[in-house]
N, C-alpha and C positions, 0 to 999 in steps of 0.2 A: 331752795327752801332748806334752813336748818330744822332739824330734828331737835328740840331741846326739852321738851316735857309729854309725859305720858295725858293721852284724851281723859280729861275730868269725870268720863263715865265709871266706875269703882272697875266692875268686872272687865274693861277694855283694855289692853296690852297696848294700841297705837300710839307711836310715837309722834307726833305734831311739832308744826313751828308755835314760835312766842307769841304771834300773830292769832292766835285758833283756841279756842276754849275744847272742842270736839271734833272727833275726825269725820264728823257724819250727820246728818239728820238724824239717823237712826240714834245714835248715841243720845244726840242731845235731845229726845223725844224722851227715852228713857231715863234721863236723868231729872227729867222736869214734869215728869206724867203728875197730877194730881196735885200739883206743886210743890212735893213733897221730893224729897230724891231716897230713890226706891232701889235697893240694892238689887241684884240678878246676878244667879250663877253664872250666864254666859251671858256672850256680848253676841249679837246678831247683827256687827255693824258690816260683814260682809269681805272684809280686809285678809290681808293674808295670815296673819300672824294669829288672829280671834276665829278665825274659819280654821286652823289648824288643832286648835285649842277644842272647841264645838265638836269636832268630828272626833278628834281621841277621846271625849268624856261620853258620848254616846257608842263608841266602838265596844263596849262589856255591857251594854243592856241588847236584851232580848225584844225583837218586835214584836 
């Protein structure tokens, strides 16, 4: 599988083939909720690169 374009979700960093609109359900759920594509500061598609991202921007808030 080539790598050639970023998941169509705005906030998702995942790299994909040409083949793949999204790297995930989770993505393309979010991009398509209400019909509407609905921007979010993070991506919760579970990946390594959006899971590294989700834990540094919560690491400076207080529980």
């Amino acid at each position: 599988m080539q790598s050639d374009h970023k998941c169509a979700y705005t906030p998702c960093e995942c790299m994909i083939d040409n083949q793949q609109e999204y790297c995930s359900e989770s993505c393309r759920y979010n991009d398509n909720r209400l019909g509407a594509r609905v921007t979010e500061e993070e991506c919760d598609c579970g990946h390594h690169g959006c899971l590294e991202d989700t834990q540094s921007s919560h690491a400076g808030s207080a529980p």
